[in-house]
C-alpha positions as CSV (number, residue, x, y, z in Angstrom):
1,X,28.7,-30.2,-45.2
2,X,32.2,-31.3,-46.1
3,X,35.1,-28.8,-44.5
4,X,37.8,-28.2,-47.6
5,X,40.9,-27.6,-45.5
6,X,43.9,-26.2,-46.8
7,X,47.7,-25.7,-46.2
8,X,47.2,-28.7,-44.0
9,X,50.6,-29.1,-42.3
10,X,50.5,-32.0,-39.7
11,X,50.4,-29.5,-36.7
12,X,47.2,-27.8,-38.1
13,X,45.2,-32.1,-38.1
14,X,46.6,-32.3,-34.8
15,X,45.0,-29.6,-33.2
16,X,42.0,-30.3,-35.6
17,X,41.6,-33.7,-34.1
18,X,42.3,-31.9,-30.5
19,X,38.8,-30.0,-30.8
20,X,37.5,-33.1,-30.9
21,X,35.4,-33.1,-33.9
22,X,33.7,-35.0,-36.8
23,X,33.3,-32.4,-39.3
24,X,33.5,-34.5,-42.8
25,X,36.7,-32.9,-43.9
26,X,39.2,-33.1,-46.6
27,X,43.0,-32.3,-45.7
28,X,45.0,-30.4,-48.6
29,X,48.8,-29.7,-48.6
30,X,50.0,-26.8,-49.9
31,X,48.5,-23.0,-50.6
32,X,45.1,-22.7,-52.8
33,X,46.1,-21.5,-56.1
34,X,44.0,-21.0,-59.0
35,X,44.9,-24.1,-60.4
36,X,44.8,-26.1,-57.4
37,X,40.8,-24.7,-57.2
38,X,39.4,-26.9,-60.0
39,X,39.9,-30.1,-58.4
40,X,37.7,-28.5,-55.4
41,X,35.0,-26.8,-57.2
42,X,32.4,-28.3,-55.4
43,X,33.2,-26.9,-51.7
44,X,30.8,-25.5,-49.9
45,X,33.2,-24.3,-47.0
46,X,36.9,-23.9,-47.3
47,X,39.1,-23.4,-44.1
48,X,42.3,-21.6,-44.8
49,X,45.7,-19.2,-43.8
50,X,47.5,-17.6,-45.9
51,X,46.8,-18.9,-49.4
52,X,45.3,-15.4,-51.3
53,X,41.6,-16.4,-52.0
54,X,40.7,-13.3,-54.6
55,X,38.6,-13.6,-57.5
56,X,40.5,-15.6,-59.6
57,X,40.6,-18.4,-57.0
58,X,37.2,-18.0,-55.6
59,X,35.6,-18.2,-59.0
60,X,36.7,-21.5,-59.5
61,X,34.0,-22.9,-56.8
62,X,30.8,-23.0,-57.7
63,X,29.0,-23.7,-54.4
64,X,31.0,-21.7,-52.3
65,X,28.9,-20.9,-48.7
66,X,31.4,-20.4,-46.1
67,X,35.3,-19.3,-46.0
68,X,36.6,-20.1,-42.3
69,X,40.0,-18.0,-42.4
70,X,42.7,-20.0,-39.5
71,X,43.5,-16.6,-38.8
72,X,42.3,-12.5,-37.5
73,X,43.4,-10.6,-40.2
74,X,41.7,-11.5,-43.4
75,X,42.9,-9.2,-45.9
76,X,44.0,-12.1,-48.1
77,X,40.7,-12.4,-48.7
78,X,38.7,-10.6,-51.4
79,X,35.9,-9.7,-49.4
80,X,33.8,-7.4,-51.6
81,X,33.7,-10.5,-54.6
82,X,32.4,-13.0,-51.2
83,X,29.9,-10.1,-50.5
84,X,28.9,-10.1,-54.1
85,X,28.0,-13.7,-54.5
86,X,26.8,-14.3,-50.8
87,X,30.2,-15.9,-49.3
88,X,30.1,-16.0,-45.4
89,X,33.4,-15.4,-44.2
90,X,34.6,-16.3,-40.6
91,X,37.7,-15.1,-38.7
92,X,39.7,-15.8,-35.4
93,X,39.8,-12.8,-33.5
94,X,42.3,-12.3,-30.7
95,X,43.8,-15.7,-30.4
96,X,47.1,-15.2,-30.4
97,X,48.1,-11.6,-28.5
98,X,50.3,-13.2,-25.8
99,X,52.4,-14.9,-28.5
100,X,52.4,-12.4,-31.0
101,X,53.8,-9.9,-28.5
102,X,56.2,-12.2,-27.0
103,X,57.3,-12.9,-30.3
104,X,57.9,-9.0,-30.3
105,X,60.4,-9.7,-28.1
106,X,62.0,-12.1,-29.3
107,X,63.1,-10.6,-31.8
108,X,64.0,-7.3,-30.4
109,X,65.8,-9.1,-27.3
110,X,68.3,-11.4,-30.0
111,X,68.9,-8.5,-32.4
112,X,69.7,-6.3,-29.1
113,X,72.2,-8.9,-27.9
114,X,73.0,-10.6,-31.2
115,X,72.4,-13.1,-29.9
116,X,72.6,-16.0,-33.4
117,X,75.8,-14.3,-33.8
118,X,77.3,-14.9,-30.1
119,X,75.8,-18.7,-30.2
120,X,77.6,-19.0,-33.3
121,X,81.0,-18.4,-32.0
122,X,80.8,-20.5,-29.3
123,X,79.7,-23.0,-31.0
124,X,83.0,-22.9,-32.6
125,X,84.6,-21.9,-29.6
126,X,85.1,-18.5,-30.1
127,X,84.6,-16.1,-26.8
128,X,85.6,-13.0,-28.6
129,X,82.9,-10.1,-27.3
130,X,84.0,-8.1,-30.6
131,X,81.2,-6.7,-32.7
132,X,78.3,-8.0,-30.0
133,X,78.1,-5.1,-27.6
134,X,74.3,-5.0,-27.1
135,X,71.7,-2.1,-26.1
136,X,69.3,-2.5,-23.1
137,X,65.8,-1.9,-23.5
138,X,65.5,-0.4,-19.7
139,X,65.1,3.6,-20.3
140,X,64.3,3.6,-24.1
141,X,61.0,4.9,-25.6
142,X,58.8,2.0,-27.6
143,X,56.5,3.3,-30.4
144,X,53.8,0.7,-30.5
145,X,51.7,1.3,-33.8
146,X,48.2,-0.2,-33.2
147,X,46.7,-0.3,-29.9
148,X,44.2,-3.7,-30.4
149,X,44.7,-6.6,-28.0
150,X,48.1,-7.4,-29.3
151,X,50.0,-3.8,-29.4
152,X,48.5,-3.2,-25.9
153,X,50.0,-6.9,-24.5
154,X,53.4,-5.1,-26.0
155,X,52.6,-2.5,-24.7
156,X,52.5,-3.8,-21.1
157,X,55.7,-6.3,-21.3
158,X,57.5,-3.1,-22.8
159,X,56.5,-1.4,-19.2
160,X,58.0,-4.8,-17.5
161,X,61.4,-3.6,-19.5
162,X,61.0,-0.2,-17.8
163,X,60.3,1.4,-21.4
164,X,58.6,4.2,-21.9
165,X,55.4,3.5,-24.3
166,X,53.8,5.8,-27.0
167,X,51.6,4.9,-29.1
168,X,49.2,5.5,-32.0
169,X,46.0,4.9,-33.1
170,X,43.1,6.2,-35.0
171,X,40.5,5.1,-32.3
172,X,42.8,5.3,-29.4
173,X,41.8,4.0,-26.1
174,X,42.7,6.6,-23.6
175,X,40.7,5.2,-20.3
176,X,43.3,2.0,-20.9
177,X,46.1,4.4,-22.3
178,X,45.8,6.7,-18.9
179,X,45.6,3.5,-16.4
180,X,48.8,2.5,-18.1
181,X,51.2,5.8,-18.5
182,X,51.3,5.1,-22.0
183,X,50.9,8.6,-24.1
184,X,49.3,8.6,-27.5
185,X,50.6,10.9,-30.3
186,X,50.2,11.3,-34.2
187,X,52.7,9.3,-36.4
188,X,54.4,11.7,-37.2
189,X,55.2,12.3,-34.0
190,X,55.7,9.0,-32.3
191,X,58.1,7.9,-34.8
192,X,61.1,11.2,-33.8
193,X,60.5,9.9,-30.3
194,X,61.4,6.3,-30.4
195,X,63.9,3.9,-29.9
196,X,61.9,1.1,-31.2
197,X,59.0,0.9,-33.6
198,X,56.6,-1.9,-33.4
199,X,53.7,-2.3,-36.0
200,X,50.4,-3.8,-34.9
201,X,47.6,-2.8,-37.5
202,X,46.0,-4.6,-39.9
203,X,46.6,-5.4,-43.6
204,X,44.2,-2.2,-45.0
205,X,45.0,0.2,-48.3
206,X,45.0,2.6,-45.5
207,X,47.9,1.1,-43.8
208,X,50.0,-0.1,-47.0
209,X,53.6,1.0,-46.9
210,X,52.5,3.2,-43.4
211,X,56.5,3.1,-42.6
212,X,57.8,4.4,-46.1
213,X,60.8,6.5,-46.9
214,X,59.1,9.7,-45.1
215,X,58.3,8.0,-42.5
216,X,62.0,7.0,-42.1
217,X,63.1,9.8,-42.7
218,X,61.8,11.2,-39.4
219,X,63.0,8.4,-37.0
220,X,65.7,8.2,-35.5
221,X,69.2,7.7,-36.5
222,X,70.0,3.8,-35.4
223,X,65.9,2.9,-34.5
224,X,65.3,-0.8,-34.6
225,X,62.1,-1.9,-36.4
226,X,59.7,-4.8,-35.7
227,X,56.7,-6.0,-37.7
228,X,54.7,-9.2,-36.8
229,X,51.5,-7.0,-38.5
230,X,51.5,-7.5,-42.3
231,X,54.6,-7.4,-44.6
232,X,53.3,-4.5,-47.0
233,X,52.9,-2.0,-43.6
234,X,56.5,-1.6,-44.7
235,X,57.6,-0.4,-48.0
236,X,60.4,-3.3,-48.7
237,X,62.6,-1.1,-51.1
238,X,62.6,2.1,-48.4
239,X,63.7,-0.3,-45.6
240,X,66.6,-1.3,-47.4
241,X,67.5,2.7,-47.7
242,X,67.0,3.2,-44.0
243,X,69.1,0.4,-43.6
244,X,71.9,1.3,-45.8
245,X,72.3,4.7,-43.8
246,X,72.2,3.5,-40.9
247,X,68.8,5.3,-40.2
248,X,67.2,1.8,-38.8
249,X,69.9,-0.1,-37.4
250,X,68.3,-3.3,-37.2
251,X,64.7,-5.0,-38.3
252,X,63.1,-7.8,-37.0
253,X,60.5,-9.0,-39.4
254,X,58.1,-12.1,-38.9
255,X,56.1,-10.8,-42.1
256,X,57.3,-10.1,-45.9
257,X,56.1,-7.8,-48.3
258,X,53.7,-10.4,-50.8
259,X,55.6,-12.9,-49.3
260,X,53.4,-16.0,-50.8
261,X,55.2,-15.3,-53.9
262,X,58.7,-16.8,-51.6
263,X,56.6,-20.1,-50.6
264,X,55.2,-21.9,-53.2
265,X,56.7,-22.6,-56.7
266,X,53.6,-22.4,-58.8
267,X,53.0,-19.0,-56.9
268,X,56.5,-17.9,-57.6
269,X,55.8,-18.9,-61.5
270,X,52.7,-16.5,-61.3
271,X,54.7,-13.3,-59.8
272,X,57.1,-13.8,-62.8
273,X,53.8,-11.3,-64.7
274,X,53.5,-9.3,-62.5
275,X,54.6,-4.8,-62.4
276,X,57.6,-3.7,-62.2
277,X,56.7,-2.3,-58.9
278,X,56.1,-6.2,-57.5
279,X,59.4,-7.4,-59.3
280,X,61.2,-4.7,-57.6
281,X,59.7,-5.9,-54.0
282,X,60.5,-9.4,-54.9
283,X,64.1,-8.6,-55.1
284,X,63.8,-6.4,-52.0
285,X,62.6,-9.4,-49.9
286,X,65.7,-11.5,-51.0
287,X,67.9,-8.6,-49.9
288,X,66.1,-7.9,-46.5
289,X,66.7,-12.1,-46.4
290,X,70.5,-12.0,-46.7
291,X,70.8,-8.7,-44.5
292,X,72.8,-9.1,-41.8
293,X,71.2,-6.8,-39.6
294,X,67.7,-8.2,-40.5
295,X,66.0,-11.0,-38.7
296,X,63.6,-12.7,-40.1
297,X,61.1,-15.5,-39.3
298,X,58.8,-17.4,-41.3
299,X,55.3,-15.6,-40.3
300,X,55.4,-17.9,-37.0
301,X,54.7,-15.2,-34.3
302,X,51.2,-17.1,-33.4
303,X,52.7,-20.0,-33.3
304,X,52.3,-21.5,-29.5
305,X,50.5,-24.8,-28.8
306,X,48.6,-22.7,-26.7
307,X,47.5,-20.3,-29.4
308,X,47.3,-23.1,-32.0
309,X,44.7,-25.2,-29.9
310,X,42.5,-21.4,-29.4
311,X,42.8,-21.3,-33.2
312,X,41.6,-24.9,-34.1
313,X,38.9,-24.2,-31.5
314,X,37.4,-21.2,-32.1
315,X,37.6,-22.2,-36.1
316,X,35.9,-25.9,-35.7
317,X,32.9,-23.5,-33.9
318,X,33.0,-21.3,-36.2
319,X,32.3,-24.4,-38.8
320,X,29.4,-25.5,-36.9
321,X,28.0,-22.6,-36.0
322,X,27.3,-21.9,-39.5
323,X,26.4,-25.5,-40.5
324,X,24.0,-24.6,-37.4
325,X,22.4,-21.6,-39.5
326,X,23.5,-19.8,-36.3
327,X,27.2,-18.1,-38.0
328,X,29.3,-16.1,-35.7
329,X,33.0,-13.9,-35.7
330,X,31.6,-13.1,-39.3
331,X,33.5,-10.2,-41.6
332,X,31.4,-10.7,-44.1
């Protein structure tokens, strides 16, 4: 069967041809729109990110088998319309929990210490220490939402800061959570406790906007907040509240609200129909862009070579596998 593979940037046919293979493939630039679809309506398996495969877009292949998602969350996927006309789909679990989680701190660690601020001044030989004071992370109290492999690897280079850890879960793991000294409590309260919030869950409508304005509301005055989960865990407009009171003092953010619709022109074009409520996160997401006390990156926590080559890897077998008859890491 011939692999459809999408958003093909050059790093994703590198590691591609890394793994090895001779999967028949065909290499496609940019996100799968709706439009885009028709000129691929004969693909029997499509291998993609981040492009939002719903009904409109899947209904545009007619052969459709097998939907090998580069990636663990799969919530860009509609997977009720795939279960409805027999679509397998494939996902990547756990590849990337050392660099998500370092990415964590990345973030946390330049915002702490503004840092793009101090390089800029030197740059231009500036050594004044005005407006950079930092925070250390040594004594303060990390809320780590989602306890799966990544929010427990946070969890453990928090303890390597001398942090203290709390955490939350619906299915939390307390053999691993008592072994560690890290304490698990309800949201609501975790998020009075801490000095940092992390998010780690997955893209669900049970975890849509789970930081809203109540939620802020019962934070801290001054708590940072980083999300390298899913961009709508965060209600865009309420963030912008927190920030303007100085509730959350600073937000490090690897992942937007819809934030396909800030990519892609023809996607852009689409989101000009769309609710009032999307128009008003679209101009959210341009403010939290400009904010100076937001950081954010382009969805590029998972982004490692050694992460990228586990990605191609375990994707390619997912391929084969299922050309095998033998599929495997199956959602659907």
């Amino acid at each position: 069967m011939r692999v459809h593979i999408f958003e093909s940037e050059p790093w994703i046919k590198s590691a591609w041809q890394a793994t090895g293979t001779r999967l028949d493939s065909v290499w496609v630039e940019g996100l799968l729109t709706p439009t885009g679809a028709q000129a691929y309506e004969d693909a029997q398996i499509i291998c993609s990110d981040v492009s939002i495969l719903n009904g409109v877009v899947l209904g545009r292949f007619k052969q459709l088998k097998l939907i090998a998602a580069r990636s663990t969350g799969v919530d860009q996927v509609d997977l009720e319309y795939c279960r409805s006309r027999n679509i397998t789909v494939c996902n990547v679990p756990a590849y990337a929990q050392n660099a998500v989680a370092e990415h964590v701190f990345t973030l946390l660690l330049a915002m702490g210490r503004h840092v793009i601020e101090a390089a800029r001044r030197t740059r231009r030989l500036n050594f004044s220490w005005t407006g950079i004071q930092g925070f250390e992370l040594c004594g303060k109290t990390l809320a780590v939402i989602g306890t799966g492999a990544i929010g427990k690897r946070v969890a453990m280079i928090a303890k390597g800061f001398c942090m203290e850890v709390v955490a939350v879960d619906s299915y939390p793991d307390t053999k691993w959570a008592e072994s560690n000294k890290v304490r698990y409590l309800p949201l609501n309260e975790a998020l009075p406790r801490a000095d940092v919030v992390t998010l780690h869950v997955p893209g669900t409508p049970e975890t849509s906007h789970l930081l809203s304005k109540e939620s802020f509301l019962l934070m801290k005055d001054g708590v940072v907040v980083i999300n390298t989960a899913r961009g709508d865990t965060i209600d865009s407009r309420a963030l912008l509240e927190a920030l303007a009171s100085g509730k959350v003092a600073a937000a490090g953010l690897d992942v937007l609200s819809s934030e396909n619709n800030l990519i892609a022109e023809d996607v852009r074009l689409q989101a000009l129909g769309q609710s009032r409520d999307g128009l008003e996160t679209e101009l959210a997401n341009h403010l939290l862009l400009q904010h100076p006390r937001v950081m954010v990156t382009p969805h590029c926590a998972f982004f490692t070579r050694e992460a990228a080559s586990r990605l191609m890897e375990v994707t390619v077998g997912n391929i084969k596998a299922f050309i095998r008859g033998k599929p495997k890491n199956i959602i659907v």
